[in-house]
N, CA and C of each residue as an Amber inpcrd file, in Angstrom:
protein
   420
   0.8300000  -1.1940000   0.0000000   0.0000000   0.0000000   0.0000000
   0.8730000   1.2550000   0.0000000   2.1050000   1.6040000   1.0660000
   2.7560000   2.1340000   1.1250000   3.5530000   2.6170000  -0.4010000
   3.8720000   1.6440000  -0.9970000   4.7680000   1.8060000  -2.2430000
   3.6970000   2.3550000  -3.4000000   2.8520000   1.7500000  -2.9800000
   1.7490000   2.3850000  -4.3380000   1.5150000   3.9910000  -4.1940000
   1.8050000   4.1550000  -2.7220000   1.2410000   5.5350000  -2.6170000
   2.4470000   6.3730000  -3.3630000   3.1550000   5.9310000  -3.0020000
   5.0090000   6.6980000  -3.5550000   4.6280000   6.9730000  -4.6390000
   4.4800000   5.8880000  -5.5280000   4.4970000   5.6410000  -6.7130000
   3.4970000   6.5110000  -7.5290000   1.8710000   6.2980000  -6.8120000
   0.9720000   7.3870000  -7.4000000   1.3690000   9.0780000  -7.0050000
   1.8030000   9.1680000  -6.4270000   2.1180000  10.7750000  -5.6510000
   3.6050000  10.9520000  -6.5980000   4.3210000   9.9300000  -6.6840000
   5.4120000  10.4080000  -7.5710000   5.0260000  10.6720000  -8.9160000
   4.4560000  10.0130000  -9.3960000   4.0860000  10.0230000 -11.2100000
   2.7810000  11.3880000 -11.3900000   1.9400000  11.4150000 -10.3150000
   0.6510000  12.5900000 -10.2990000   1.9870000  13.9850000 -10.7410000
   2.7650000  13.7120000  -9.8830000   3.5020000  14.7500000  -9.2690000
   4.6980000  14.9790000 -10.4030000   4.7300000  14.2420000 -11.0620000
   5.5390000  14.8060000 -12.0570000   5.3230000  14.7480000 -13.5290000
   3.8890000  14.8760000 -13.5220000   2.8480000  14.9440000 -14.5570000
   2.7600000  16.0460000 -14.9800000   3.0760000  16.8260000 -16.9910000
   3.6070000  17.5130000 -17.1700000   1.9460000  18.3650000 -18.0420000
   1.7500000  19.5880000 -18.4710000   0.6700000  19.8540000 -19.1660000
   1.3380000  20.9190000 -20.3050000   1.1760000  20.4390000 -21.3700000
   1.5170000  20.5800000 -22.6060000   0.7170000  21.5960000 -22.9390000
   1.5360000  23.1420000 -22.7730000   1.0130000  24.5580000 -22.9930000
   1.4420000  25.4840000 -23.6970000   0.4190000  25.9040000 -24.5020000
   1.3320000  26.6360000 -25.9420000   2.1080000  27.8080000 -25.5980000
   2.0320000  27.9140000 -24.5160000   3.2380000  29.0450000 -23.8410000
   4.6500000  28.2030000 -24.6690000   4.9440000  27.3540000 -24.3620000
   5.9480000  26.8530000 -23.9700000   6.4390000  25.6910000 -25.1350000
   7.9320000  26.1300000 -25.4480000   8.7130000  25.1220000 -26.7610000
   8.5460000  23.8130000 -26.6400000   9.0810000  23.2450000 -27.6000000
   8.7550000  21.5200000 -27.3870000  10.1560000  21.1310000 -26.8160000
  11.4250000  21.9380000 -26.8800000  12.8150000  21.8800000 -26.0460000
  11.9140000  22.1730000 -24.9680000  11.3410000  23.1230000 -24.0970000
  11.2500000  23.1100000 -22.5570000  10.2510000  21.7640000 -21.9240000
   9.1630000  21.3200000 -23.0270000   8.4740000  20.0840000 -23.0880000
   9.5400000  19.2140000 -22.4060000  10.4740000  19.1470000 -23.5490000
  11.1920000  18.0260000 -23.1130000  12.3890000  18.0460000 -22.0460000
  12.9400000  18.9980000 -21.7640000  13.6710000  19.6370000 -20.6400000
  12.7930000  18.9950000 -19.2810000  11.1060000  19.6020000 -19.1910000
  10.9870000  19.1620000 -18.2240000  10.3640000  17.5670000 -18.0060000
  10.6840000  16.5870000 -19.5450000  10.5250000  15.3380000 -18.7840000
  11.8550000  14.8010000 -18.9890000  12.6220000  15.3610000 -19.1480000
  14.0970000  14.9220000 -18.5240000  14.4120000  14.9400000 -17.2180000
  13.7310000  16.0200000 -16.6380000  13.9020000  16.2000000 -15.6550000
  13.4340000  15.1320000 -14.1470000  11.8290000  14.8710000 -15.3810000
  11.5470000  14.2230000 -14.6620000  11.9750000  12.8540000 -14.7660000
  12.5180000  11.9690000 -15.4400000  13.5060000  10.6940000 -15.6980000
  14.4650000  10.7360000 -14.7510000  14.9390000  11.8380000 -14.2390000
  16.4340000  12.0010000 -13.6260000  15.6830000  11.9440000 -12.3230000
  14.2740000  12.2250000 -12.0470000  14.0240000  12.1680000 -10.4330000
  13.8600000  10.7260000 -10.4760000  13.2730000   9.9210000 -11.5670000
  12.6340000   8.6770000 -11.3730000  14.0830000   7.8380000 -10.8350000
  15.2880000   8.2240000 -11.6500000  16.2960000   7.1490000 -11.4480000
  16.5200000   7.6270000  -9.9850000  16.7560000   8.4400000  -9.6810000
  17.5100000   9.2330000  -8.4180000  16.6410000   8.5110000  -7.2590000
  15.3720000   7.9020000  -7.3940000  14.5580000   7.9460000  -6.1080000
  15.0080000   6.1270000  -6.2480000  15.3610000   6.1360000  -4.7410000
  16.0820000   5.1990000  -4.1560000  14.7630000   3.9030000  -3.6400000
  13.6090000   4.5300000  -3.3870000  12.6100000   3.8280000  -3.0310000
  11.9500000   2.8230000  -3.9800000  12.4090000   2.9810000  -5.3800000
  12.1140000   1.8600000  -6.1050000  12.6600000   1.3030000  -7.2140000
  12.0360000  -0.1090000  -7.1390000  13.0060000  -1.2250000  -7.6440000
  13.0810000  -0.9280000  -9.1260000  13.9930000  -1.4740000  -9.8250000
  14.2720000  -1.3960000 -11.1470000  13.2390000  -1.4770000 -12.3360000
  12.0470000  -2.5730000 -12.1930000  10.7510000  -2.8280000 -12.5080000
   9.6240000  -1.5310000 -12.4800000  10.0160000  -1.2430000 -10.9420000
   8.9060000  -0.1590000 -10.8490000   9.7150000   1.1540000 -12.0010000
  11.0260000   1.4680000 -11.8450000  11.2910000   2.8630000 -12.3860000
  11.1630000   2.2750000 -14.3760000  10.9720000   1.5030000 -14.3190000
  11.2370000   0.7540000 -16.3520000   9.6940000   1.0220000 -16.3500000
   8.8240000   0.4880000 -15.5950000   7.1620000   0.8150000 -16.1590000
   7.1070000   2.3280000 -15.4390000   7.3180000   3.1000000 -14.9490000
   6.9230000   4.9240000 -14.8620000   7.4920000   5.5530000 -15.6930000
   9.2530000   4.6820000 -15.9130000   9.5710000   5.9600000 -17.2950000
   8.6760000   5.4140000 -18.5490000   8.0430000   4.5630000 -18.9800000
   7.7360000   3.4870000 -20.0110000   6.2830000   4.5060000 -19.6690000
   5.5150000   4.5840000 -18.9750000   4.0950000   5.2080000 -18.7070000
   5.1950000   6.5620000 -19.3470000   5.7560000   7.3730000 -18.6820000
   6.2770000   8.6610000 -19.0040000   6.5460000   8.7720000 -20.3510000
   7.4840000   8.4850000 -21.1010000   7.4760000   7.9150000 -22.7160000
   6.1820000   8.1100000 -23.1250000   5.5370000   7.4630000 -22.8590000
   4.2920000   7.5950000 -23.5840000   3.4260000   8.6290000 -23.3220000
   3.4530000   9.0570000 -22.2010000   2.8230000  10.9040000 -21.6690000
   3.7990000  11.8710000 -22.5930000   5.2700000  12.0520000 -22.5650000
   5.5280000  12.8220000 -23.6320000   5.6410000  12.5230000 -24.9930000
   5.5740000  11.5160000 -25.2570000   5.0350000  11.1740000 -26.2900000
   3.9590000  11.7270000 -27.2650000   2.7380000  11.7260000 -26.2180000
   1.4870000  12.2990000 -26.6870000   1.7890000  13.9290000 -26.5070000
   2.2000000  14.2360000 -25.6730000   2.2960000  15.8330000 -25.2740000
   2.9480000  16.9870000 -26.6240000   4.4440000  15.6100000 -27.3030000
   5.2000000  15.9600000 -28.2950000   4.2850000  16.1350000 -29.7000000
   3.3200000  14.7250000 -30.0100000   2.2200000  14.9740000 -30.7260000
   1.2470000  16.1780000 -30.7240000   0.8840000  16.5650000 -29.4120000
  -0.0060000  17.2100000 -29.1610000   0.5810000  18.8100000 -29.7730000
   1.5040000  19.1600000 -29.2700000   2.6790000  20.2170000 -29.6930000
   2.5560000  20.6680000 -31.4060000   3.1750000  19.5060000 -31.8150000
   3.4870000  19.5960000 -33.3940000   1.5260000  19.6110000 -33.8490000
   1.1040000  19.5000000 -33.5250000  -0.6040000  19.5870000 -34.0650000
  -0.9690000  20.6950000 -34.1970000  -0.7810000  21.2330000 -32.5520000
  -1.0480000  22.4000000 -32.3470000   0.0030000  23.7210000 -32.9580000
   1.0810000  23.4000000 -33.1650000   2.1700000  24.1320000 -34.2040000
   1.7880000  24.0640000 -35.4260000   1.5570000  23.0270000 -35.9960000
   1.6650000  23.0730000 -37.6100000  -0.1710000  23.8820000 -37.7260000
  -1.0570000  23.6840000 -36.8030000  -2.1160000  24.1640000 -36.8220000
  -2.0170000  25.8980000 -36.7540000  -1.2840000  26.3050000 -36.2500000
  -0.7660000  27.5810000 -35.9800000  -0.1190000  28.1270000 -37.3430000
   1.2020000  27.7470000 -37.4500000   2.4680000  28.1990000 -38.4040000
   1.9940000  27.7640000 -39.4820000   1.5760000  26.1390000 -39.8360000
   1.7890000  25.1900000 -41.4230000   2.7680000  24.5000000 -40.7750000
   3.0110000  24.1140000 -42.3310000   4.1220000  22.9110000 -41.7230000
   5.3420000  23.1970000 -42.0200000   5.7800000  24.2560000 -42.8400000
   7.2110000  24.3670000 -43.8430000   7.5930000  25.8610000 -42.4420000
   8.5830000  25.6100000 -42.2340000   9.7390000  26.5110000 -41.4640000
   9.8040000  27.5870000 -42.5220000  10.1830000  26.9770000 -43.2470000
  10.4980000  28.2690000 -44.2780000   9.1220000  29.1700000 -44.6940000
   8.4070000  28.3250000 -44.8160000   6.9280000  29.1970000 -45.1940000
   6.8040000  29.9150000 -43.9330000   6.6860000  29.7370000 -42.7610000
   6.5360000  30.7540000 -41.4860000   7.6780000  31.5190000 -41.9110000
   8.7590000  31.6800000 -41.9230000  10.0320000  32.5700000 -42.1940000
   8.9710000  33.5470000 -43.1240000   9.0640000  32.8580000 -43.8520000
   8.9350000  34.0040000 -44.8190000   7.2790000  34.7270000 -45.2330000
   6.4310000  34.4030000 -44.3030000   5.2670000  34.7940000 -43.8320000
   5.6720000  35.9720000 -42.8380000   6.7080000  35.8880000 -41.7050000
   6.9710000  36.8460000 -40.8990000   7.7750000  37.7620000 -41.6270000
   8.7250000  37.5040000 -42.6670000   9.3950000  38.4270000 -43.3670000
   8.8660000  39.2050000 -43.9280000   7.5020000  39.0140000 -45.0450000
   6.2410000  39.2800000 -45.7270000   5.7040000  40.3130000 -44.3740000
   5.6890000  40.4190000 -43.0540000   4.9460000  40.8680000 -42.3740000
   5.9190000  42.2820000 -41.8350000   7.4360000  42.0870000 -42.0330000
   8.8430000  43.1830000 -41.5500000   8.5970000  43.8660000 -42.9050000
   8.3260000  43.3490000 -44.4860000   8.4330000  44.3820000 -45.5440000
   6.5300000  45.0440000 -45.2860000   5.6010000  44.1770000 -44.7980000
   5.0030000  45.3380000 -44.7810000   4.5970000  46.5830000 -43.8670000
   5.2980000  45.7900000 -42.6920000   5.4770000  47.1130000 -41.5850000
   6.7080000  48.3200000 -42.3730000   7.7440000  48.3410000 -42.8350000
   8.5130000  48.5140000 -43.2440000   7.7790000  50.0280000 -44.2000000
   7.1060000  49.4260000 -45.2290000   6.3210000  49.9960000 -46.6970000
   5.1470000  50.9740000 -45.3470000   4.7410000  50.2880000 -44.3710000
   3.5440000  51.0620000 -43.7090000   4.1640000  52.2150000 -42.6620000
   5.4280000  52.0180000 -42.7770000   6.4280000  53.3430000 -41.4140000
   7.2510000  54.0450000 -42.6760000   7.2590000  53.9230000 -44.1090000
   7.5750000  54.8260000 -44.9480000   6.3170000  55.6260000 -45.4110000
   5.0240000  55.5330000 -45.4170000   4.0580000  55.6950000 -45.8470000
   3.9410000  56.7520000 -45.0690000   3.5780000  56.5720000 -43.6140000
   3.2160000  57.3540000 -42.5810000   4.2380000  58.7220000 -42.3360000
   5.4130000  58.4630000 -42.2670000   6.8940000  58.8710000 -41.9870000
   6.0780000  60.2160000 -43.3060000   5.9260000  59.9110000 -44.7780000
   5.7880000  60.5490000 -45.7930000   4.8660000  61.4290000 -45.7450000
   3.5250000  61.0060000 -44.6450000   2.2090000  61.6490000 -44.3090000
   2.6780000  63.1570000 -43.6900000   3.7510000  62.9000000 -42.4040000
   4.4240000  64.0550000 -41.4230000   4.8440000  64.8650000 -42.2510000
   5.5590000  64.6660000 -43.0790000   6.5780000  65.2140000 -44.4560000
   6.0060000  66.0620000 -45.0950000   4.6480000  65.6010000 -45.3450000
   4.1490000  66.7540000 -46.3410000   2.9510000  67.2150000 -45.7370000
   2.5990000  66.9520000 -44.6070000   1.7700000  67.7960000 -44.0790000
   1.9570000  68.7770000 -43.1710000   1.8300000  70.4560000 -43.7840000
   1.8510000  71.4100000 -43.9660000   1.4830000  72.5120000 -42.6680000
   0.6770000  71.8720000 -41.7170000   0.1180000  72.2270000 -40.4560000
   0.9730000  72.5310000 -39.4360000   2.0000000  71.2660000 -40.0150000
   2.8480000  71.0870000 -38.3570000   4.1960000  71.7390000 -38.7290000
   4.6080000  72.3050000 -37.1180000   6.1200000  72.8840000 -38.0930000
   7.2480000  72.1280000 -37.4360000   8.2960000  72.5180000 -37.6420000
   9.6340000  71.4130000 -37.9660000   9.9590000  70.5330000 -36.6750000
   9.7140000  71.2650000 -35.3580000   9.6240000  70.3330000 -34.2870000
   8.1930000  69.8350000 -33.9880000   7.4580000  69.9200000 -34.2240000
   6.4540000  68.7910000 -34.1910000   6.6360000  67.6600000 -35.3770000
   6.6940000  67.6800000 -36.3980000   6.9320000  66.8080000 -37.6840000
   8.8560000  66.0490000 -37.0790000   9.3550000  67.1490000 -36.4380000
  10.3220000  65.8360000 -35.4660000  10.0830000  64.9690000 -34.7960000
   9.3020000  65.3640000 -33.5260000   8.8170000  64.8240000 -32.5070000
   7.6860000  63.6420000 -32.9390000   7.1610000  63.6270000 -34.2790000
   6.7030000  62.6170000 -34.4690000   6.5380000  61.7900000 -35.6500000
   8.0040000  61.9750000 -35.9020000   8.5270000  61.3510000 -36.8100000
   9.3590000  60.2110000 -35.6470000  10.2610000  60.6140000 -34.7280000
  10.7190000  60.2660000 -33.6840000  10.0090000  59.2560000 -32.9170000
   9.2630000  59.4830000 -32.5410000   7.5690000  58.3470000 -31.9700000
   7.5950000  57.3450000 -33.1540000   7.2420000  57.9010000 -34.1250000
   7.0220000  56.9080000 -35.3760000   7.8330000  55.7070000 -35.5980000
   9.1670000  56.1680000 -35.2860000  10.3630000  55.3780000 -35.6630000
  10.7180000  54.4220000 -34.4230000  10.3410000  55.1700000 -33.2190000
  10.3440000  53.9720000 -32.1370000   9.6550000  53.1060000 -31.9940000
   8.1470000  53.1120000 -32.4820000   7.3350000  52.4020000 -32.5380000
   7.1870000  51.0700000 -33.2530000   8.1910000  51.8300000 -34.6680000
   8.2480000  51.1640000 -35.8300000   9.7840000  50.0250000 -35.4470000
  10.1830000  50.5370000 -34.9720000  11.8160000  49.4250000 -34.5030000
  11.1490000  48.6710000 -33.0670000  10.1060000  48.8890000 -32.4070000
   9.7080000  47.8670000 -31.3000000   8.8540000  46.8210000 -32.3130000
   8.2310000  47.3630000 -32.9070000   7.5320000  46.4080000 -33.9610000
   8.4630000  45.3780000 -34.5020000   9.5780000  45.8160000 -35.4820000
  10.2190000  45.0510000 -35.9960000  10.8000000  44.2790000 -34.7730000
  11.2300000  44.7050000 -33.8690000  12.0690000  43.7240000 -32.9670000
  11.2410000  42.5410000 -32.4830000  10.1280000  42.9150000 -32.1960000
   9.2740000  41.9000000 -32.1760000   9.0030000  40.4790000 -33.3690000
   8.9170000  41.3510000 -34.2640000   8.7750000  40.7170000 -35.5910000
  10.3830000  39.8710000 -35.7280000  11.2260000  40.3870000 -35.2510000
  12.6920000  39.5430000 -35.5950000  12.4380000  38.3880000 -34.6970000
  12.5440000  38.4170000 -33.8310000  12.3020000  37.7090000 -32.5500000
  10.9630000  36.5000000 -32.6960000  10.3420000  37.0470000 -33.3050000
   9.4680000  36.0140000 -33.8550000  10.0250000  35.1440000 -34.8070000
  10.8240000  35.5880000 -35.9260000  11.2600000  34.8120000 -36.9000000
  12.3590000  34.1810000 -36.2680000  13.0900000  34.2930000 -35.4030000
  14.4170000  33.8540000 -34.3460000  13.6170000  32.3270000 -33.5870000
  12.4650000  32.4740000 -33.5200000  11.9700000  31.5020000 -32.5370000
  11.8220000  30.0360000 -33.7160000  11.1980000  30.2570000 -34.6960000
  11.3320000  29.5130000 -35.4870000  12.1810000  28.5640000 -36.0340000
């Protein structure tokens, strides 16, 4: 009774939930992690730790499935097609902060330090954007 309890409180307890926060490297980071507690725990026999990592295997297993479903459901399936979907998305932020930038330029209202001051805004806005946008294509 005793050992079963270990055993259910150990495996509940290092039962992982597969969240689109999170890479399929940290997925698997944390059932490495958890393999390394299974060997480390001294309380059970060789049998018991071959069927929890063998149950575990098969929990990330599904989790790894679950991941790539929910990715290719997201992105597609081609790396390169996301690349270059987010690139497609830096030339048109790019074309849309020359556009605007051109609006300040020739409109006639504002005088040379205001058409600075927000041209200036414009351009910070426009480089947090892209950094974002890099950083997106970096994750990929």
């Amino acid at each position: 009774m005793n050992k079963f309890f270990i055993l259910t409180v150990l495996f509940l307890g290092l039962s992982v939930n597969v969240s689109a926060q999170k890479t399929q490297d940290q997925i698997n980071k944390e059932y490495a992690e958890q393999y390394r507690k299974i060997n480390e725990n001294s309380k059970l026999s060789g049998p018991e730790k071959a069927r929890l990592k063998k149950q575990l295997a098969l929990k990330q297993d599904k989790d790894n499935k679950t991941y790539d479903l929910a990715y290719k459901k997201k992105y597609g399936n081609s790396k390169d097609g996301r690349k270059k979907q987010v690139e497609d998305k830096i030339d048109q932020l790019e074309k849309k902060y020359d556009k605007e930038k051109d609006l300040i330029d020739d409109n006639n209202g504002l005088t040379k330090t205001q058409k600075k001051t927000r041209k200036e805004a414009l351009k910070k806005r426009y480089e947090s954007q892209k950094e974002v946008l890099k950083k997106e294509k970096d994750k990929i």
